[in-house]
C-alpha atoms as one frame of an Amber mdcrd trajectory, in Angstrom:
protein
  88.098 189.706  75.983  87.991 193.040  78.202  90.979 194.988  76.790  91.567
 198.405  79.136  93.590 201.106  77.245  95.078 204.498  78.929  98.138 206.423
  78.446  99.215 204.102  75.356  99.033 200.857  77.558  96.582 197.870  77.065
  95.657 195.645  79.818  94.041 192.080  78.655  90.849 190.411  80.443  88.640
 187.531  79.665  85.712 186.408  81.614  86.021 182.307  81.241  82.431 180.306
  80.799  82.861 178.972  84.763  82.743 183.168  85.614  86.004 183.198  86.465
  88.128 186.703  85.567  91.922 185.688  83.996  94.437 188.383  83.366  96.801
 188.026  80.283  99.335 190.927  80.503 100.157 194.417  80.180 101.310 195.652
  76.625 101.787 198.589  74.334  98.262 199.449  73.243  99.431 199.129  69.387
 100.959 195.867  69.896  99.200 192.742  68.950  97.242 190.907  71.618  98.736
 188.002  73.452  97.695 185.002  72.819  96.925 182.307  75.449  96.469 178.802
  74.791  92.977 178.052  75.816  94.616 174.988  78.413  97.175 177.463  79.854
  93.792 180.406  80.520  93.218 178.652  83.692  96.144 179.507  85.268  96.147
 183.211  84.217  94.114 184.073  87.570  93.729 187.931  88.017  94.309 187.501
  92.085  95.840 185.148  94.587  94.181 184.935  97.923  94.917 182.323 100.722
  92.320 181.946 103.525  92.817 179.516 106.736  91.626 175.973 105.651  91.583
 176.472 102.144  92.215 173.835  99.443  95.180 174.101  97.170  95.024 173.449
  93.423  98.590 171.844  92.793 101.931 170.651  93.771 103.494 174.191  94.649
 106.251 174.233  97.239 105.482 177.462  98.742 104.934 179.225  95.487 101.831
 181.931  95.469  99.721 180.558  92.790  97.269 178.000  92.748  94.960 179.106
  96.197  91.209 178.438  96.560  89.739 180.700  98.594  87.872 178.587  99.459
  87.104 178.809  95.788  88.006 180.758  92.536  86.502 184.115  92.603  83.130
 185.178  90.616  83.414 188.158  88.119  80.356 190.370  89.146  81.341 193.733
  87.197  83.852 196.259  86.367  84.086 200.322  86.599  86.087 203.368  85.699
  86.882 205.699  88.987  88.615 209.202  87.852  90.965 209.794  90.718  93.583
 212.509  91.141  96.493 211.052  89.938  94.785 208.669  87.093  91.896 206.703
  86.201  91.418 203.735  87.876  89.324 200.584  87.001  87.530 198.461  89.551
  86.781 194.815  88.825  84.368 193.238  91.315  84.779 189.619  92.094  83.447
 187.072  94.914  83.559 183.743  96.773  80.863 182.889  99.260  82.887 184.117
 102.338  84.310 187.603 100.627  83.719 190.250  98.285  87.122 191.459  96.263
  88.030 194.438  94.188  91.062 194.654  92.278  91.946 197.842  91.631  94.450
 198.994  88.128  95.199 202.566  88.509  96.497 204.049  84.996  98.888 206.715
  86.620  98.477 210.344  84.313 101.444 211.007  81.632 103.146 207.194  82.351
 103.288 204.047  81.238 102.565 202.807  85.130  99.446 201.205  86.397  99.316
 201.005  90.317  97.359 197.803  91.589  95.918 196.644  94.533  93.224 194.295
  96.479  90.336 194.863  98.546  88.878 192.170 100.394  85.622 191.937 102.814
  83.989 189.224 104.824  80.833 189.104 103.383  79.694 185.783 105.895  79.052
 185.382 109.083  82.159 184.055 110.222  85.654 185.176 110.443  88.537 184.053
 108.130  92.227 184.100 108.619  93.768 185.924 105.585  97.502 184.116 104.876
  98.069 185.743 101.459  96.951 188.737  99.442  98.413 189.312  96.081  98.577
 193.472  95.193  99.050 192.547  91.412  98.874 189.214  89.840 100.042 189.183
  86.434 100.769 185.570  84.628 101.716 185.140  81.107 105.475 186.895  81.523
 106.729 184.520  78.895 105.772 180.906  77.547 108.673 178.552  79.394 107.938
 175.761  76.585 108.243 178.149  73.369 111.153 180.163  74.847 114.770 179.659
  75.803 114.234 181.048  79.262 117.901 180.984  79.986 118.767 182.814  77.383
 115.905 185.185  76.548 114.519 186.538  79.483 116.508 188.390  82.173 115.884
 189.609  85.969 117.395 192.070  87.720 117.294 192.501  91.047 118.451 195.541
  93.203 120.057 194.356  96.593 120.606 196.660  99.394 122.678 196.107 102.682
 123.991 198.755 104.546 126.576 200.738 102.940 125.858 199.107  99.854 122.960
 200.357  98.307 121.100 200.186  95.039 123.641 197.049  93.901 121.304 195.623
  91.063 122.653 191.926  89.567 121.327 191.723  86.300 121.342 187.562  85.214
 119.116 184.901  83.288 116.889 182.753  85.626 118.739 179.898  85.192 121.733
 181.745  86.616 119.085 183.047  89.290 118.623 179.624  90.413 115.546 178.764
  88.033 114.923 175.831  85.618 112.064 174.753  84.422 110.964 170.645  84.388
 108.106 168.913  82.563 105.517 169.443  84.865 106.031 172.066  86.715 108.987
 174.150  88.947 108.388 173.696  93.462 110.979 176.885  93.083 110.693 180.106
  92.589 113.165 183.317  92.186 112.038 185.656  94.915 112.637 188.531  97.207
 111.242 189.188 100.293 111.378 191.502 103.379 110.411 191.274 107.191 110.797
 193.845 109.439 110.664 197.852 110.566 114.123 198.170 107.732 111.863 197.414
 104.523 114.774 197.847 102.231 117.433 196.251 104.545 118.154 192.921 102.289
 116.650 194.158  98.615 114.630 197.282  97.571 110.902 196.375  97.044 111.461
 196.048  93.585 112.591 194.363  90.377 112.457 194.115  86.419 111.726 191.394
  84.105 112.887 191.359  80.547 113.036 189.812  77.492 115.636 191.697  75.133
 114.053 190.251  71.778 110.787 191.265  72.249 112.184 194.962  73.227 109.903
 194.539  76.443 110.177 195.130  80.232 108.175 195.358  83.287 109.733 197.459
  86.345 107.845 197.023  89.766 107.526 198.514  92.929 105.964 197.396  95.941
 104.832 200.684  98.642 105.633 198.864 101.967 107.741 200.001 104.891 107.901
 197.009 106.860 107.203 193.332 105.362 106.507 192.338 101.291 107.631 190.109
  99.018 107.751 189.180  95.200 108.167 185.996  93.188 108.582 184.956  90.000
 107.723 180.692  88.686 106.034 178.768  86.152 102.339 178.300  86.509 101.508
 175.846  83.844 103.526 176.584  81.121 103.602 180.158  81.537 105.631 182.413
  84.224 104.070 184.514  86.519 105.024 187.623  88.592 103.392 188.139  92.206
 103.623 191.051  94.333 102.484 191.260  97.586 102.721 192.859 101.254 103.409
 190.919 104.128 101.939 187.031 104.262 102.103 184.165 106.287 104.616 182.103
 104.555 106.976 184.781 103.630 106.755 187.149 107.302 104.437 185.698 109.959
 101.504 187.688 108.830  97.953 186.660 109.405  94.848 188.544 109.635  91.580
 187.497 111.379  89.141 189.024 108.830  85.490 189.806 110.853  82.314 189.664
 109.712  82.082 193.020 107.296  85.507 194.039 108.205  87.696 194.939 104.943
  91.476 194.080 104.647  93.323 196.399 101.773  96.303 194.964 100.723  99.549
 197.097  99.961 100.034 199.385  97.079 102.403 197.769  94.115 102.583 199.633
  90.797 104.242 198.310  87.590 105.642 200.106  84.949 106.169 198.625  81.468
 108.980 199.402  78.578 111.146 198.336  75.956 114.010 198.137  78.179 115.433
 198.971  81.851 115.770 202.596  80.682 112.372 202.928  79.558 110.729 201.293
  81.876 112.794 203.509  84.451 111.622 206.880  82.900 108.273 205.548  83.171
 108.719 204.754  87.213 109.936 207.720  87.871 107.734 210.065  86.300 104.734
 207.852  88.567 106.831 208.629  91.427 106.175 212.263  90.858 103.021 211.231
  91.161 102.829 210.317  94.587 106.051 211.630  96.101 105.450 213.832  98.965
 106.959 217.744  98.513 106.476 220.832 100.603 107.162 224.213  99.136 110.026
 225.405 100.831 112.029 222.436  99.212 110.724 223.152  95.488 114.242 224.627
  94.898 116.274 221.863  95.916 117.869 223.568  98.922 121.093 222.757  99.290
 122.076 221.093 102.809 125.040 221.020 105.297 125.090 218.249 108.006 127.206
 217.849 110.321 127.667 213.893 111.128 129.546 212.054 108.108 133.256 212.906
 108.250 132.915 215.734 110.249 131.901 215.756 113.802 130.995 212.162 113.867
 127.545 212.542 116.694 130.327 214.091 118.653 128.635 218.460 118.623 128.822
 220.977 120.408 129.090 224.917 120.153 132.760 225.119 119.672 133.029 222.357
 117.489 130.005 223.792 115.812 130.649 227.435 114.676 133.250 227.066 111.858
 130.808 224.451 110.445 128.243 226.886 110.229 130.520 229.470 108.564 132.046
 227.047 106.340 128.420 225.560 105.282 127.490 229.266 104.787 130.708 229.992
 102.439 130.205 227.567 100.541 126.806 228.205  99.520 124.252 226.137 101.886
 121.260 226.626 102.720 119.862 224.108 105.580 122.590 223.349 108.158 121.594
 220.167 109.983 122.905 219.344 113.988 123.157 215.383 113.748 123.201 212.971
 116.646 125.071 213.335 120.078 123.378 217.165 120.507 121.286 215.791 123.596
 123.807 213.685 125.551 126.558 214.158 127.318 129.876 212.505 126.221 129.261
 209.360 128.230 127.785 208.298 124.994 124.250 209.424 122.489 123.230 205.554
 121.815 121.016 204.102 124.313 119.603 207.634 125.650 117.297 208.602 123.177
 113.991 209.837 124.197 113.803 213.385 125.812 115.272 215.564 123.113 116.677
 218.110 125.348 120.165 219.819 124.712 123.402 218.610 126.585 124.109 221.794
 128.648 127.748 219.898 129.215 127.595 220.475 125.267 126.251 224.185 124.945
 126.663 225.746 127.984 125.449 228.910 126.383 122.118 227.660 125.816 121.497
 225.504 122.275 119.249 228.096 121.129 122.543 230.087 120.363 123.996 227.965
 117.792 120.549 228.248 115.975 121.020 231.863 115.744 124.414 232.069 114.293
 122.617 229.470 111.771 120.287 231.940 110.486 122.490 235.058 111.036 124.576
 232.909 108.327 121.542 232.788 106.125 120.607 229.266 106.586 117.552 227.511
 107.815 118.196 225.349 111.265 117.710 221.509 110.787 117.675 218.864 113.328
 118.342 214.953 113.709 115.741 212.844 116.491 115.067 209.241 116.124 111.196
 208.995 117.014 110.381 205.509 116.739 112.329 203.955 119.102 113.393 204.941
 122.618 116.999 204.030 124.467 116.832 201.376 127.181 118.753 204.145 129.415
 116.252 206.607 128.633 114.416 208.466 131.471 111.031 208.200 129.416 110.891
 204.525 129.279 109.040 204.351 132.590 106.560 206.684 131.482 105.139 203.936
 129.152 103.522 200.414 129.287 103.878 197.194 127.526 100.918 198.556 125.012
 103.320 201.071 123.775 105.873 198.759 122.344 106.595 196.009 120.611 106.208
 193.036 122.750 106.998 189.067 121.349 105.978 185.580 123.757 105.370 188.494
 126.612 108.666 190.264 127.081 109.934 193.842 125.072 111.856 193.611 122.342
 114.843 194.995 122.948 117.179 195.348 119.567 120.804 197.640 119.986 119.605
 199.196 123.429 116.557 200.015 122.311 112.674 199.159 122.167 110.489 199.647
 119.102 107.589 202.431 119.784 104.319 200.861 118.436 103.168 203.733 116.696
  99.490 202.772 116.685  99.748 203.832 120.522  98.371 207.197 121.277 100.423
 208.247 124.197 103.446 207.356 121.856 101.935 209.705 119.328 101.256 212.412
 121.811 104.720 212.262 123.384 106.657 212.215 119.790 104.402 215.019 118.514
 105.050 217.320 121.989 108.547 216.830 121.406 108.553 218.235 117.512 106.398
 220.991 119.025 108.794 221.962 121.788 111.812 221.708 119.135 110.167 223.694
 116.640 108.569 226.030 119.130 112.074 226.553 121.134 114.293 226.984 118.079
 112.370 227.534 115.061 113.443 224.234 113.128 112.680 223.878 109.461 113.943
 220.921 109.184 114.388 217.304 110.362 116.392 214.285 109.893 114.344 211.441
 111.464 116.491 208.713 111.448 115.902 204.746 112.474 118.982 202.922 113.282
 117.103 199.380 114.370 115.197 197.039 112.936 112.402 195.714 115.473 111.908
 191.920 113.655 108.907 190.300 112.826 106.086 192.450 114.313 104.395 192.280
 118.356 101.575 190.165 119.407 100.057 193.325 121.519  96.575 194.177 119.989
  97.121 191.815 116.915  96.011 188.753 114.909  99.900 188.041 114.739 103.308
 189.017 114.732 103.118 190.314 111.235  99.836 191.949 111.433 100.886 194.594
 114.047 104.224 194.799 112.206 102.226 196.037 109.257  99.795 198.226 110.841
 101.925 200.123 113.557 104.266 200.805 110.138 100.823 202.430 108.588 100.271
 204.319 111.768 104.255 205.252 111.796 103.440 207.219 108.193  99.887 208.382
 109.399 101.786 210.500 112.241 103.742 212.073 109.774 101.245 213.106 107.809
  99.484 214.301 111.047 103.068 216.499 111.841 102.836 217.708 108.080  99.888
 219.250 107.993 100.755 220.969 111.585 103.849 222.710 110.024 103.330 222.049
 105.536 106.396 224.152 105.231 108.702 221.654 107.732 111.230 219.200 105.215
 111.068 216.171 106.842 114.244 213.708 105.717 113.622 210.004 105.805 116.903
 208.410 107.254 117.431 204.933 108.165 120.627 203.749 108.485 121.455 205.248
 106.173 119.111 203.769 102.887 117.242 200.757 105.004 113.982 202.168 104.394
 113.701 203.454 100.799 110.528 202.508  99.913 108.058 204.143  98.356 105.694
 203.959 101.127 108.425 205.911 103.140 108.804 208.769 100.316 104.623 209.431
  99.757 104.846 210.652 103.082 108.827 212.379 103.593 110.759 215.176 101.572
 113.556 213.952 100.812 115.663 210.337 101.350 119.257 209.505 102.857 120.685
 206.991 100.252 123.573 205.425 102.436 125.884 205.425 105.433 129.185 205.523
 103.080 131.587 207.829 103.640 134.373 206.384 101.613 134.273 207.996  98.187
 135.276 205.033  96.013 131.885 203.375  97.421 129.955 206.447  97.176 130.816
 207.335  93.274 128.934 203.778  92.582 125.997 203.846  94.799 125.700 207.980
  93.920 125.061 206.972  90.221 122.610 203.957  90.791 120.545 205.552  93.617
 118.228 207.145  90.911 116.995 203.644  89.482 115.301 203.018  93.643 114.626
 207.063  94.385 113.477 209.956  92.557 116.778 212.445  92.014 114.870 215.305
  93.436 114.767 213.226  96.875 117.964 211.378  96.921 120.480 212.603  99.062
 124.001 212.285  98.407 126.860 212.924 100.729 129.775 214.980  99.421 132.522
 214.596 101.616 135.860 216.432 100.776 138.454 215.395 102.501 141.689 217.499
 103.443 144.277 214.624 101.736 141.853 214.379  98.109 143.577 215.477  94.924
 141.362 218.752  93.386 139.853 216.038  91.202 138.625 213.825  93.415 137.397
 217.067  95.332 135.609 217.484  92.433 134.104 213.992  91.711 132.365 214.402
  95.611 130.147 217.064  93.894 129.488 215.313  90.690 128.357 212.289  92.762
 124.955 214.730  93.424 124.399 216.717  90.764 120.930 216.347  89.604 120.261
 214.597  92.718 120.420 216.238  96.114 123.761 217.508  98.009 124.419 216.627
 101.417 127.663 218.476 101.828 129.943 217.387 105.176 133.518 216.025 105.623
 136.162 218.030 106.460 134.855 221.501 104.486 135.654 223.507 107.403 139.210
 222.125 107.161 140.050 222.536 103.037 142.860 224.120 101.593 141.454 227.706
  99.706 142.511 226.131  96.428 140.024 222.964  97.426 137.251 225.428  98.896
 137.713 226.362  94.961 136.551 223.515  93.455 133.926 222.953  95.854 132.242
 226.393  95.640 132.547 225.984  92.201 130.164 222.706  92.395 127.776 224.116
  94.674 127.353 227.296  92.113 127.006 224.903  89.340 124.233 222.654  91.070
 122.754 225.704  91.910 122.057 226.849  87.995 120.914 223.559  87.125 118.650
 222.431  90.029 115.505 223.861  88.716 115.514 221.013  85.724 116.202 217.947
  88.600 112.990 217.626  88.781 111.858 217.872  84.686 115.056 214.932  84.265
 114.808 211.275  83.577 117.894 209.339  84.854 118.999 206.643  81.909 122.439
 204.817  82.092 124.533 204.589  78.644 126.809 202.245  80.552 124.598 199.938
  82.387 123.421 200.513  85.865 126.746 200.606  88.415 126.950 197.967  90.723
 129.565 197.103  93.657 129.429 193.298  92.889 131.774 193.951  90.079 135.472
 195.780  89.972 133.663 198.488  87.739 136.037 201.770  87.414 133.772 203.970
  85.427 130.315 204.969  86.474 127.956 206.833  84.675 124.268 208.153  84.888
 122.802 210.783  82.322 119.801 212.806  83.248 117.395 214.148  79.899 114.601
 215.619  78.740 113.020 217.217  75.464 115.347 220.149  75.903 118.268 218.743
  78.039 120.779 216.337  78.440 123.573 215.969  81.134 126.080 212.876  81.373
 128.024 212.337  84.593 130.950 210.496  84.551 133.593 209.357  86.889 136.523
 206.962  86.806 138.198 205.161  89.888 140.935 203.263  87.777 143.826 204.214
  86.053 143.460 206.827  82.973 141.194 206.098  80.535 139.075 206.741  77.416
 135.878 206.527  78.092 133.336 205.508  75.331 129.689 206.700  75.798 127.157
 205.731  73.729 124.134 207.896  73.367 122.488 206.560  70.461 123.213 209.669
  68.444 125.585 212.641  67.332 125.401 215.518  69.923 125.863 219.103  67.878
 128.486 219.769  70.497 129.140 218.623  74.271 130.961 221.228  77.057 132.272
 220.185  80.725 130.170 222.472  83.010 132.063 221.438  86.272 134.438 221.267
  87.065 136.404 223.511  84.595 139.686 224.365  86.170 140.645 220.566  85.505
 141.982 219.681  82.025 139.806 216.847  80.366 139.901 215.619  76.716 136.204
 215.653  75.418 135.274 214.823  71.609 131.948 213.621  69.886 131.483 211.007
  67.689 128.106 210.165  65.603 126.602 207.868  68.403 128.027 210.002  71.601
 131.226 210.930  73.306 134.773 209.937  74.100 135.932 211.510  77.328 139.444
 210.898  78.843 139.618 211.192  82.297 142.617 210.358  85.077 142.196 208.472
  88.787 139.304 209.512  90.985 138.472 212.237  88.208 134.376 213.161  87.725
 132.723 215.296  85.312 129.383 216.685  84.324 128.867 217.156  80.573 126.190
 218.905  78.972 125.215 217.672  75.656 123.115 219.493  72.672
């Protein structure tokens, strides 16, 4: 047995007599070992890798276990690498066609190990890669000795447009799973294909098993195609995660001779329960999550496209914006869509970035200086990555620089796909951010992405999938590249709204757009659950007041963000001085706590929100060794709310808002609050 302990984890390994390296599990390091039946060891393989040709061990369906490659891997060795976000261990392994190194990074201060696969031709011909597994763990839970139904549980976050961060939470028999005598041809999976990575489901999941007090919370670090699964092998259930593959999203990679293939980044964080396991995720996302400086304090940011002017600017429209943003406290002002077109329509015209002068006759550089004569920074929306059909630029460029499928563009909502692997796209999208930042001094920009391109382009690839995945590495490269240009620039990450919230997006961008809702009743739901898929400290939440909502459900627009990020628009500009209020109010109180968002753990007393079910009452605390704040709204009828903390606070006090009577009390495991329709608070506990 190899047993690998860091940061109060264990990881099990066992080298079998044939040379052959099986992974057991992950577990608390002071919990006993698992034990493995010496008949089920075989199928406890520490890696899954499908080459062209191969032989297949078993009757699978299209389940990811069970590849030769073109036979089971070798163990040669194993290292420790320190690194500078853990330490990470190295296990060598080969066939007679390729060398492989798994790689277990034990993330610093968290129970989170990040995993991935290297593999090289080491032979003199090439071979077609179908599958690489990031992490292959087997051993979940014994399917014979347990009541699967009953015992273990998945939960799976889906995400659609305008409905965000919906986790179902159900056994895997009500998931579709059951398993036979032999063996299941099914599996419970998620998968994505495509430029919107998080379009269907985030890349993630968590499996656990209540009685045991045990869960494992994954991730997988792709912005375009991945996928996950979850089946019996043997008698035991396995989790793989992966990036793209053939099977799952037309990907296939023509390996050459002493050419290496590294798969995508997955990491997996293990706990007692969802909450746990949570705390654990998001402290690794600190990790790795990409921060400039000039957004340390949480900045607090107008823009001017949900509720408000709609893509529809211009300078008239524009100024009491700016003074209202400025009023009420913000401190990045943001010119959405529409600012380069004329009203004929924004859509299908993107490409030269240059100001409508049927929009600011007066030059565009004059709205940016009533911005900062207001105290703000400027910020600005483009969409690099694609171009509009109608654009003037199109011509400029040839099939190379876009996507291309069976020899013609691919053309999705008037627009083609930029292949960001393509230099002269690269050197057209970077002289525009130059010109922009150069002309009006912007410190900020929303890059949005409002298609999704489809399976990949057959320019310069093996496949479809294969330049899917690596124009989507180049995409993040080039951001990197405009980073280090301008470190202080916040870059937003905007797609749709929340169709690319992945955590290969958010290593490389400031901060995240969560949705495209602008109806509150949706918003109050997805506000709470967004910090389960994104760190608080990037998750942006629109507060939109609205001229016709009660002072309380003014009110509950702010709470939606506190201890996340506020993206104030609506109609602000338009509120009654009694609603301006209650707003200000907010924005002060978010301003004397936003130096802890990023200390806080998110954990959920009442169970993660989700919009599958007619839940009234959502609630998300946020904690640490020295703090604790609970946010709670209610979209029903007046209630008493019950919120169990698991102990007696000394005392609890609504911070915000406090010009609205609400009935608070504590009892020895928490609160009871009472609040009435479309009323939110924030509580601070001691």
């Amino acid at each position: 047995m190899i047993i690998i302990k860091e940061n109060g984890l264990a990881l099990y390994f066992e080298v079998s007599e044939k040379n052959n390296l099986y992974f057991y599990g992950i577990k608390d390091e002071s919990a006993p070992e698992p034990i493995i039946e010496d008949a089920a060891k075989a199928n406890c393989t520490a890696v899954e890798i499908r080459t062209t040709g191969a032989n297949t061990a078993r009757h699978l369906g299209e389940k990811s276990v069970g590849f030769l490659c073109p036979e089971l891997p070798e163990y040669i060795s194993h290292e420790a690498i320190d690194t500078k976000i853990g330490k990470q261990y190295v296990f060598n392994l080969k066939t007679s066609l390729l060398k492989i190194k798994l790689n277990y990074l034990f993330a610093k201060g968290c129970n989170t190990i990040r995993a991935w696969t290297e593999v090289t031709n080491i032979s003199d011909t090439d071979v077609g890669l179908e599958y690489v597994s990031s992490f292959a763990l087997t051993g979940l839970a014994d399917v014979k000795k347990q009541a699967v139904d009953l015992d273990c549980r998945l939960m799976i976050p889906h995400n659609g447009w305008c409905r965000e961060f919906n986790w179902s939470d159900l056994s895997l028999g009500e998931h579709g799973y059951h398993f036979n005598q032999v063996a299941a041809t099914n599996r419970i999976y998620a998968s994505n294909t495509g430029t919107w990575s998080t379009k269907d489901s985030l890349p993630m999941g968590c499996f656990y098993t209540p009685s045991k007090e045990e869960a494992f919370l994954w991730q997988i670090e792709s912005n375009t195609s991945w996928s996950w699964e979850i089946s019996d092998s043997g008698n035991l259930l396995y989790l793989r995660l992966s990036g793209p593959s053939e099977v799952y999203n037309g990907w296939w990679k023509k390996l050459l001779p002493g050419q290496t293939f590294e798969s995508t980044k997955a990491a997996v964080s293990y706990g007692k329960d969802f909450d746990t396991a949570l705390a654990e995720m998001t402290a690794y996302r600190r990790l790795i999550a990409h921060r400039v400086e000039s957004d340390r304090h949480h900045p607090v940011i107008f823009n001017d496209y949900m509720g408000c002017l709609n893509a529809d600017p211009n300078t008239e429209k524009l100024i009491p914006q700016i003074d209202a943003a400025a009023e009420a406290g913000c401190e990045i002002f943001v010119i959405d869509a529409g600012w380069y077109a004329d009203a004929s329509g924004w859509w299908g015209t993107i490409g030269a970035y240059e100001e409508s002068t049927e929009r600011f006759p007066g030059g565009f550089k004059k709205v940016f200086d009533h911005i900062r004569q207001k105290g703000m920074r400027p910020g600005l929306w483009v969409e690099p990555e694609d171009i509009g059909i109608g654009s003037e630029k199109v011509a400029e460029f040839d099939d190379d620089a876009f996507f291309v499928r069976h020899g013609v563009r691919v053309t999705e909502r008037g627009r083609h796909q930029f292949d960001m692997r393509n230099e002269k796209v690269r050197a057209h999208l970077t002289a525009i951010i130059e010109r922009l930042v150069a002309d009006y001094g912007i410190e900020y920009f929303k890059f949005d992405y409002n298609i999704d391109a489809g399976v990949g382009t057959e320019r310069n690839s093996d496949s479809f999938g294969d330049g899917l995945y690596e124009s989507g590495l180049a995409a993040v490269k080039w951001i990197d590249d405009i980073q280090a240009k301008y470190p202080n620039l916040i870059i937003e990450n905007c797609s749709s709204g929340g169709m690319r919230a992945d955590y290969m997006q958010l290593q490389h961008y400031s901060v995240q757009s969560t949705t495209d809702v602008w109806e509150n009743r949706h918003m109050v739901q997805l506000a709470a659950a967004a910090p389960t898929g994104v760190l608080p400290e990037q998750a942006c939440i629109w507060c939109l007041p609205r001229t016709e909502f009660s002072d309380a459900e003014i009110a509950s627009t702010l709470v939606n963000a506190m201890f996340r990020r506020i993206h104030l628009s609506g109609k602000t500009a338009w509120l009654s001085e009694e609603q301006k209020a209650i707003l200000h109010e907010g924005i002060k109180v978010y301003k004397s706590t936003r130096h802890l968002v990023d200390k806080l753990l998110p954990f959920y007393p009442l169970g993660i929100p989700s919009a599958a079910s007619d839940q009234k009452v959502h609630c998300v605390g946020f904690k640490n060794e020295d703090n604790c704040f609970i946010t709670v709204t209610n979209m029903g009828d007046v209630r008493e709310i019950t919120v169990s903390l698991g102990f007696k606070p000394e005392n609890a006090e609504v911070i915000y808002p406090t010009s609205i009577p609400c009935k608070l009390s504590t009892t020895d495991n928490g609160l009871n609050v009472t609040l009435k329709t479309k009323q939110g608070v924030v509580i601070k506990i001691k």
